[in-house]
N, C-alpha and C positions, 0 to 999 in steps of 0.2 A: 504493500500500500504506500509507502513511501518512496520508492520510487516512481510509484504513478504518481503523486503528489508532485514531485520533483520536475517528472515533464510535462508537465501541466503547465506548472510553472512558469519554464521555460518556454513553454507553446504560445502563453498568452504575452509575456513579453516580447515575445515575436509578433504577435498581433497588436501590440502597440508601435511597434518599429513600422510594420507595414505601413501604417499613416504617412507615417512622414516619409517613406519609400513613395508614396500614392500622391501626395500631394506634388512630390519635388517629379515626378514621372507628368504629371498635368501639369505643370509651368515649364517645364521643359518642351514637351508636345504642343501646349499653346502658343509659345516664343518658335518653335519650330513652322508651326501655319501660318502665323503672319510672316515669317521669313520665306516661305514660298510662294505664297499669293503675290509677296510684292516682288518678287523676283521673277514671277512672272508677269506682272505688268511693265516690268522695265524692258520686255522682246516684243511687247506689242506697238507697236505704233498709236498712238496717244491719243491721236485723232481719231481714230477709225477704231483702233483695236481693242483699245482698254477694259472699257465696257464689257466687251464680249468675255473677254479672258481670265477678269477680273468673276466674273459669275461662273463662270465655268470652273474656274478652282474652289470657287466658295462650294461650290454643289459639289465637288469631289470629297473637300475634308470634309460638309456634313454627313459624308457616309459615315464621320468616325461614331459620328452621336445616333443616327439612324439610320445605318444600313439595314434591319429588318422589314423597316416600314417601307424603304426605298427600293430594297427589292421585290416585296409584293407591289408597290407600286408599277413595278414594271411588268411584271408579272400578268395583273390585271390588263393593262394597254397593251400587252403584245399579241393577246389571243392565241398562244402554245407558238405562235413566232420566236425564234431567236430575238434577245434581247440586251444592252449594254448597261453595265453600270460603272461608273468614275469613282476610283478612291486615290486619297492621297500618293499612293506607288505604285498603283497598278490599272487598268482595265480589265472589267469582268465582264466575261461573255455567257449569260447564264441560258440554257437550253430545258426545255419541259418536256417537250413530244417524244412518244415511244421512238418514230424515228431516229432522233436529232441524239438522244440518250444512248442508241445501240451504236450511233456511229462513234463518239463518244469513248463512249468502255471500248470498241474496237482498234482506239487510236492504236500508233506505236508507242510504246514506254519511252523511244527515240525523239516523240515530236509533242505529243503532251505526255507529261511525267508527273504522278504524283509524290515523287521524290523528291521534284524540284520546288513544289509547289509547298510542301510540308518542310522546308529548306529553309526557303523563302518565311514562312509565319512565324517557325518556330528560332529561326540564326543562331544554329547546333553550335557554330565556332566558338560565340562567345556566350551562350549560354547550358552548355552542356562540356564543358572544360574542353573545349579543343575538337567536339567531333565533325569533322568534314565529310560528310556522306554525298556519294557520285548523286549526281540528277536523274539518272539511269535505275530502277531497281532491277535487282539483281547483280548488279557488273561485279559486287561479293559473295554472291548468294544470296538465295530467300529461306533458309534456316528457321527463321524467324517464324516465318508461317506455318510451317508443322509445329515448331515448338507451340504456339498459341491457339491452334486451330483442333490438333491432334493430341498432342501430349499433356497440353494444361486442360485442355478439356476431356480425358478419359481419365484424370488423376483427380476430379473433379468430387469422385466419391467418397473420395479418403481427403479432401480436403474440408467438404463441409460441416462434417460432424461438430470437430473442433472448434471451426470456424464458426459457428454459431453458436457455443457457448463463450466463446472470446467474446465478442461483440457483445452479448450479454449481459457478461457484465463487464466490459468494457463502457456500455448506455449507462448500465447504474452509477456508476464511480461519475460519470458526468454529468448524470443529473442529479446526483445526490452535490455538486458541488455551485452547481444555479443559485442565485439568490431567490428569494422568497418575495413576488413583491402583491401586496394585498391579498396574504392567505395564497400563493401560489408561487408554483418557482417554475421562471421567465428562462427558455432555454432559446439561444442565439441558435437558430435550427443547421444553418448551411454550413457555420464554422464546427459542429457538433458531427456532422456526417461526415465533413471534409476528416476530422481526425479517424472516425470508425472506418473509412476508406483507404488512408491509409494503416491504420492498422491491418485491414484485412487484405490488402496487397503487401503489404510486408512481411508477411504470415505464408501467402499463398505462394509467393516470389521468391522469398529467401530463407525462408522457415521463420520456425519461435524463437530459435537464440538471437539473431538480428534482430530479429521485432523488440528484443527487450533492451539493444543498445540504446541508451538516450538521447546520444550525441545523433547518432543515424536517425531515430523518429524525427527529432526538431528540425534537421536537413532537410529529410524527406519532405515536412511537410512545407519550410519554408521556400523548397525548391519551385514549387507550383507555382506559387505567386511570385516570386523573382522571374522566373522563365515570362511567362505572360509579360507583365512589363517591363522588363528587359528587352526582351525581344522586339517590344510596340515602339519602343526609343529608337532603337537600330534600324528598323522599317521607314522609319519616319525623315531620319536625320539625312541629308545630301549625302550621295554615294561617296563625294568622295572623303568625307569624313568618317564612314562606318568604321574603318579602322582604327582609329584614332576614338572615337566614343564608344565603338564593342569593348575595346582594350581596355578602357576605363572602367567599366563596369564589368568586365568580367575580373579585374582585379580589385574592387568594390565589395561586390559579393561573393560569398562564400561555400555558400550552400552545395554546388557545385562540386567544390572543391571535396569537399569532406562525402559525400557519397561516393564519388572518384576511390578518393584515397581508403573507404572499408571495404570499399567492394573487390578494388586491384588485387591485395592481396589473396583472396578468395579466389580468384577468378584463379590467379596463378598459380593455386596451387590445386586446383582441379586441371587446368592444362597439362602441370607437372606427371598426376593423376593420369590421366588421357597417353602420356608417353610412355607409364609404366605399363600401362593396360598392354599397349601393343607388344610389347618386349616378356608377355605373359603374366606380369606378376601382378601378386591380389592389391587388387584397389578397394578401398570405401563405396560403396555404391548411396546415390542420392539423388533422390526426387524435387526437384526444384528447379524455376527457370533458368539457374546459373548453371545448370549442368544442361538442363534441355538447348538451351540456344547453343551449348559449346558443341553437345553432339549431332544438331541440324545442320554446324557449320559447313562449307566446301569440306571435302573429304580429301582435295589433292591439294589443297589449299587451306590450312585449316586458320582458322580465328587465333588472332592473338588475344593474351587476357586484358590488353585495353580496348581491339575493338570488341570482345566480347562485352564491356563492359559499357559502351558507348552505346550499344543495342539497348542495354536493359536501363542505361538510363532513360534515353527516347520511349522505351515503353512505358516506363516510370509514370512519365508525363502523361502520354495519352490515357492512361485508363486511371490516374487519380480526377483529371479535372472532368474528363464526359460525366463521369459513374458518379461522382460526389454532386455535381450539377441535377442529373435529373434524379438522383434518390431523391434531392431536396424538393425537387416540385411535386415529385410523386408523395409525399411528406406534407404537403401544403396541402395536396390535392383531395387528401384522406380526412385535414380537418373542411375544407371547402365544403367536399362533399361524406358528408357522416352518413348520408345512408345506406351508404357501401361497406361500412364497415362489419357490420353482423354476416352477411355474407362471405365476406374475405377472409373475418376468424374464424368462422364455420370451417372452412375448407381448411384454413391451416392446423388449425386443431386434431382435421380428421388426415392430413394427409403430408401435415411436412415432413413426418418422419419416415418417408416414403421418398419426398423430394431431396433429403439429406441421400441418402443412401442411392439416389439414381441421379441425380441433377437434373430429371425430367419432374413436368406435375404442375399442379399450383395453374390451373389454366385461366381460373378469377383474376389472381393479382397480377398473371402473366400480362393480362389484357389492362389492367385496370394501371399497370405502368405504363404499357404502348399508348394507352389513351392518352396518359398525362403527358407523354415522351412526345406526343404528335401535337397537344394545343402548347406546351409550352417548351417545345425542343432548345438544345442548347444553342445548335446552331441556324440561322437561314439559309447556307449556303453547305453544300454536297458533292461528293464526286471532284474533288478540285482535278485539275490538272493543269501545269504551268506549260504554255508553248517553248519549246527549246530550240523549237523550227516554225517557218510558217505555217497552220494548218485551215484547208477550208471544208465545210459540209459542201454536202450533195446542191443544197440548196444558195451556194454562195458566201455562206457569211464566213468570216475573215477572224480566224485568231493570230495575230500577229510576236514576231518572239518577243516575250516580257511578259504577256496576255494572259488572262487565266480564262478557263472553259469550265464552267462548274453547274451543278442543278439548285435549280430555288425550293430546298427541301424543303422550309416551312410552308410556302406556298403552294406547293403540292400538297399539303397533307393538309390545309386547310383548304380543298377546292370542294364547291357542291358536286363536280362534276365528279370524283373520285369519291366521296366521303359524303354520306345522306345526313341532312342535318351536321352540315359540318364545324358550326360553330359553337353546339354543344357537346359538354360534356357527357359523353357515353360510357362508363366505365368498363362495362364486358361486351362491347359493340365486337369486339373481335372473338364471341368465342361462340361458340357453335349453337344453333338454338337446343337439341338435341340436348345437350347439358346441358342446358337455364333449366330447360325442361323438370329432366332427373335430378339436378338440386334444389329446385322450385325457389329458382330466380326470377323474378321480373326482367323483362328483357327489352329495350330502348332502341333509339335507333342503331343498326346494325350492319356490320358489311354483308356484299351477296357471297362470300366466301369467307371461314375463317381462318385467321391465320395467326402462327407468335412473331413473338417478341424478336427474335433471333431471326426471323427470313429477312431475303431481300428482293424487292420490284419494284417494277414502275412509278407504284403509289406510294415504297415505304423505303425512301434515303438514309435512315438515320447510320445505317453503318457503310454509304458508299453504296455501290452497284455491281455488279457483275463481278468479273475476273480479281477484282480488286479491292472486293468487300472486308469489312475488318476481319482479321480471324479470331481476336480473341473475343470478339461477341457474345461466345456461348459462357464463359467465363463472367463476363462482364453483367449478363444476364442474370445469372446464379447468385453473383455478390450482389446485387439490386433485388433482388427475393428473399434473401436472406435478411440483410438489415429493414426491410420495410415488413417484411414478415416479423420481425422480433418486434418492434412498435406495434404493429397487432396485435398480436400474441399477449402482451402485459405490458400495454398503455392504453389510455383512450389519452388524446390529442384533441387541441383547440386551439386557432392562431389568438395571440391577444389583441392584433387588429386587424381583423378580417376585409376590410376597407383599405389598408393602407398599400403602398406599389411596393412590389415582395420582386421584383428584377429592375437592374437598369443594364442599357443595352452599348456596346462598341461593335463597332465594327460589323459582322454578320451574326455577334453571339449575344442570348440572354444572358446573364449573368444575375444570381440572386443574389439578394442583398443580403449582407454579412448582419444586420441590425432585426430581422426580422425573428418575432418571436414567438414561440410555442408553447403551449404550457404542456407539458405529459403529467399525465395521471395513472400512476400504478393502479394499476387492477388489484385486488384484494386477492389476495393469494398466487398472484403469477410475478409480481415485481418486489 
C-alpha cells in the first residue's frame, strides 16, 4: 500500500507539471500562427493578394481548434465526392465512397504510407528517444503484426484473469483516495482510467514485476502526454527549425528517456537469450511482448534490442491514449445513459467468467462500447496515408507529395444513410435481435446486420480499413470490457454535471477533459 501511495504521488505531481507543460505548448503554438499567417502575407502581393491569403491560413490553423466540425462540414457538401481540408502542415484529402476507400487500402505502401503519415503526427526522433522509422512499412519487417494480432491475442486467456483482479482493486485504492465533496467523493474520471490503462498494459506488455517499478509507471504514464504535445510543437514550428526545437525538447523531457533506459537492458538480454537458444542451450522461456516482437522479428535479419525497443515504445503510445480515451466516454456514457445498466450487469454477472477464460462474450457491453466509440470517437479522421509520391483516383482527384489521403470516420458513423436514427444513442443497436430477444432486452434502433466491436468496413473506421487494420484491436477490445465491466460489476456511477462539455477538440481528435467528474458508488457487497 505504500508504494501505491508513493506513485500516486508522484503521478499527481506530474499532473500538476502538465499545466504548465500545457500552457507554455499554447503560447508557443499561438506565437507560432501569427508567425505564419504573416509570413504568408508578406509573398502575397498586397494589392491583390493579401486578402485572399490572409483567410486562407486563418481557415487552415482553425482546423487546430475545429477540425471535427470542419470535417463533417465537408463531409456534408461533398455528397460521398472527394473532398479537401487545410491544416497548418498539411493538406487532407478525405474520401467516403466504397469506391474511393478500396482504391485507397489498394495504394502502394511506396506512394501513400501509413508509416509516413504516423511519422509525421507522432516525430519518433525527438519524441520516442531517437526512433527513425522508414516511410515504407515493412522495409524491417512486420513482426509487429503477428506479435499483436496472433500472439497477444491467443495469450489473451491467461492474461485476463489476473488482469481483472488488478484493476480491481487497483479502482479501489483510487477511489478510496477522491475527496468527498457534499457526502460524495468526486472522481477526475479520464485521469483515473488513463492510470488503470496503463497499468493494464504494463501488466499485459511487460509482466507484474515492471508494473511494480515506480520510476517506469510515472514514465509511462507521463510519456502520453509529453508525446502529444511535443510532437504538436515540432508539427507546427518552420521546417527549418525542427531541429533545433525537437532537440530542445527532447532534451527537456525525460520521460522518454527512462523507458529507453528499463527497457534496453531487458530487451538485451533476451537477445543474448535468443543467441543461446540457437547454439542449443536452455533458455528462460517468457510470455510477453518483449519476447513476442523479438521472435516476429526478420529471421535473417534479426532486431537489435534498441530497435526492439523502439517498437514497443511506439506501441506504448498507440494503445494507452485510443483505449484510455474511449473507456472514458464509454464511462460517461453509462452515467448518461443509466438504463443500460441493469442489463449490462445482468450479462456480466452471468457471463464474464466465461469472457475471462475465452476473451470472447459480453455481446451487450460489446455493443454498448461500439455505440459510444461511434457518437463520440476519439478521432474524425481514419485510414491516414501520407503521399511519398504523386497519387491520383480513378476519378481525378490529386494527392500531391506532403498530402494526406484519409476517411472522415466520424462522419461516416454518424451518417442516416449508414446508421438509422443516427444521432441517437442506441446502446445494443449492434447486437443481434435474436438475443435482445432471449435476454429480454428492449431493442432501439438497430443495424440491418450485426456486428463487434473488433471488425472492420465501410461503415466502421475506428481501427483503419482493410490490409492495414490495427492488429492489436482484439486486445484492445478485451482491456475496454474488462475495466468498464469492473464499474459495473461494483459501482453505480453519476457524472456531477451532467450538462457540462466533458471533451474539447485539436486537430481531428476529441479529447476528454481531464476536470470532468464522477461520482462511483460501491454497491453493497461487491466494492
Amino acid at each position: 500500500m505504500n508504494d501505491t501511495m508513493n506513485v500516486n504521488m508522484q503521478l499527481e505531481s506530474l499532473h500538476l507539471s502538465y499545466k504548465g507543460l500545457e500552457v507554455s505548448a499554447i503560447t508557443i503554438i499561438g506565437f507560432l500562427s501569427l508567425l505564419v499567417i504573416v509570413s504568408g502575407l508578406g509573398k502575397a502581393n498586397l494589392l491583390t493578394g493579401a486578402s485572399e491569403v490572409f483567410f486562407k491560413r486563418l481557415r487552415a490553423w482553425k482546423y487546430l481548434l475545429r477540425g471535427p466540425s470542419i470535417i463533417q462540414d465537408g463531409f456534408d457538401r461533398a455528397n460521398g465526392e472527394a473532398y479537401e481540408v487545410l491544416a497548418p502542415d498539411s493538406r487532407y484529402v478525405f474520401v467516403s465512397s466504397e469506391k474511393h476507400i478500396k482504391e485507397l487500402d489498394s495504394a502502394p505502401d511506396t506512394v501513400l504510407s501509413l508509416q509516413a503519415a504516423s511519422k509525421q503526427m507522432l516525430q519518433p526522433v525527438y519524441t520516442m528517444h531517437g526512433f527513425n522509422w522508414f516511410d515504407r512499412r515493412g522495409t524491417e519487417g512486420v513482426g509487429f503484426v503477428r506479435a499483436l494480432r496472433t500472439l497477444l491475442t491467443s495469450n489473451l486467456p491467461q492474461i485476463l484473469p489476473d488482469l481483472s483482479t488488478i484493476i480491481r482493486t487497483r479502482f479501489e485504492e483510487l477511489h478510496a483516495e477522491h475527496p468527498i465533496v457534499n457526502g460524495a467523493k468526486h472522481t477526475p474520471v479520464y485521469p483515473s482510467i488513463v492510470k488503470l490503462v496503463v497499468l493494464s498494459n504494463a501488466v499485459s506488455f511487460f509482466g507484474k514485476e515492471l508494473a511494480k517499478d515506480e520510476e517506469f509507471m510515472v514514465s509511462a504514464l507521463e510519456y502520453i502526454e509529453e508525446t502529444l504535445i511535443c510532437a504538436e510543437i515540432v508539427r507546427l514550428v518552420p521546417k527549418i527549425l525542427v531541429p533545433i526545437v525537437g532537440g530542445l525538447i527532447a532534451r527537456r523531457l525525460t520521460s522518454h528517456g527512462k523507458i529507453y533506459e528499463t527497457l534496453i537492458p531487458i530487451a538485451e538480454q533476451r537477445c543474448l537469450e535468443r543467441d543461446h537458444a540457437k547454439l542449443g542451450r536452455p533458455v528462460p522461456k517468457h510470455a510477453d511482448c518483449i519476447q513476442w516482437i523479438m521472435e516476429t522479428a526478420p529471421r535473417q535479419k534479426p532486431w537489435t534490442p534498441k530497435r526492439i525497443v523502439h517498437e514497443l515504445m511506439a506501441i506504448w503510445f498507440g494503445s494507452v491514449h485510443a483505449l484510455s480515451t474511449t473507456i472514458t466516454f464509454a464511462i460517461q456514457d453509462l452515467c448518461l445513459h443509466p438504463e443500460y445498466v441493469a442489463p449490462l450487469r445482468d450479462e456480466a454477472e452471468k457471463q464474464y467468467a466465461d469472457f475471462e477464460r475465452t476473451a470472447e462474450g459480453l455481446p451487450l457491453l460489446d455493443s454498448f462500447i461500439k455505440e459510444s466509440a461511434r457518437l463520440t470517437p476519439v478521432e474524425s479522421m481514419s485510414t491516414r496515408r501520407f503521399a511519398t509520391q504523386p497519387f491520383a483516383f480513378a476519378d481525378g482527384t490529386r494527392v500531391e507529395v506532403g498530402d494526406w489521403a484519409c476517411t472522415p470516420v466520424r462522419a461516416i458513423m454518424q451518417s442516416e444513410a449508414l446508421y438509422p436514427s443516427a444521432q441517437q444513442f442506441s446502446g445494443f443497436r449492434f447486437v443481434s435481435p435474436a438475443y435482445l430477444e432471449e435476454a429480454q432486452v428492449p431493442a432501439g434502433p438497430a443495424q440491418p446486420s450485426p456486428s463487434k466491436l473488433v471488425e472492420v468496413g465501410n461503415a466502421w473506421h475506428v481501427w483503419g480499413t482493410g490490409r492495414m487494420a490495427c492488429p492489436g484491436r482484439y486486445y484492445a477490445a478485451a482491456v475496454m470490457k474488462v475495466i468498464v465491466a469492473q464499474v459495473v460489476l461494483h459501482y453505480d456511477c453519476a457524472l456531477v454535471d451532467p450538462d457540462a462539455t466533458r471533451w474539447f477538440t485539436w486537430r481531428s481528435s476529441m479529447l476528454p477533459k481531464k476536470d470532468t467528474m464522477v461520482i462511483f458508488t460501491p454497491r453493497r457487497g461487491r466494492a
